[in-house]
N, C-alpha and C positions, 0 to 999 in steps of 0.2 A: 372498943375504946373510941372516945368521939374528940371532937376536936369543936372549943367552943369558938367563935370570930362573930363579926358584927358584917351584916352586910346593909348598906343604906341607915343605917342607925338599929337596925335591929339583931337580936341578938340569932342564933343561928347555931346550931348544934351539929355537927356533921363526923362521919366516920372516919378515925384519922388515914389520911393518906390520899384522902382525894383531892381533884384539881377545883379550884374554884369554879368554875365552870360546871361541875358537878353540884357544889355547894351552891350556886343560884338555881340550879333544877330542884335541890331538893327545897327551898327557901320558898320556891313557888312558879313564877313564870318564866324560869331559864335566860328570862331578858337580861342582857347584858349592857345593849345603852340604845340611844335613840340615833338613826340618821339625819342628816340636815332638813330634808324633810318632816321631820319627826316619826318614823316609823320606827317599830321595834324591832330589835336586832339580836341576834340570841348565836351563843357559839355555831358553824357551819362546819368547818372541815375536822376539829379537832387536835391539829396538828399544827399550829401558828403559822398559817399560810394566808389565810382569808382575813384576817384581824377585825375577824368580826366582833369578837369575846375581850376587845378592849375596854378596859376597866382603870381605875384608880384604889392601886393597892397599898394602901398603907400609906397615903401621900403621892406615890409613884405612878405614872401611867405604866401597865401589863397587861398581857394574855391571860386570860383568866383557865384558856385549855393546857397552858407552860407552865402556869403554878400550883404551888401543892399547898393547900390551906396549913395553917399553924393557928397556933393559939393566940389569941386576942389580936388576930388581924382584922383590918376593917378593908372594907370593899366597899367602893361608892359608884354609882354608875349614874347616869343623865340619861 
């Protein structure tokens, strides 16, 4: 069973029950957002310690490694 959501405007098919964090690896470069630098940043610890895998879910700032995708959520990242 998959689980359909939008990540950055695109549409995104994913297995249900996974963390979004999952869902941007499988979508393509596991990037999650940019540093003030601009450098890429992609989930680290897994476990919402490093908040590196902060994301805008659904409107909301989240750990993308604490959440559990659903259907026709959107994900947006920077």
């Amino acid at each position: 069973m998959h689980v359909n959501l939008h990540i950055n405007g695109q549409p995104v098919a994913v297995p249900a029950g996974c963390s979004v964090a999952a869902a941007l690896a499988i979508a393509g470069s596991g990037i999650s957002r940019t540093s003030v630098n601009g450098e890429a940043r992609a989930p680290l610890c897994g476990m919402g310690i490093c908040q590196e895998c902060r994301v805008s879910i659904n409107g909301v700032r989240g750990l993308a490694c604490q959440t559990t995708c659903s259907a026709d959520m959107r994900v947006e990242f920077t």
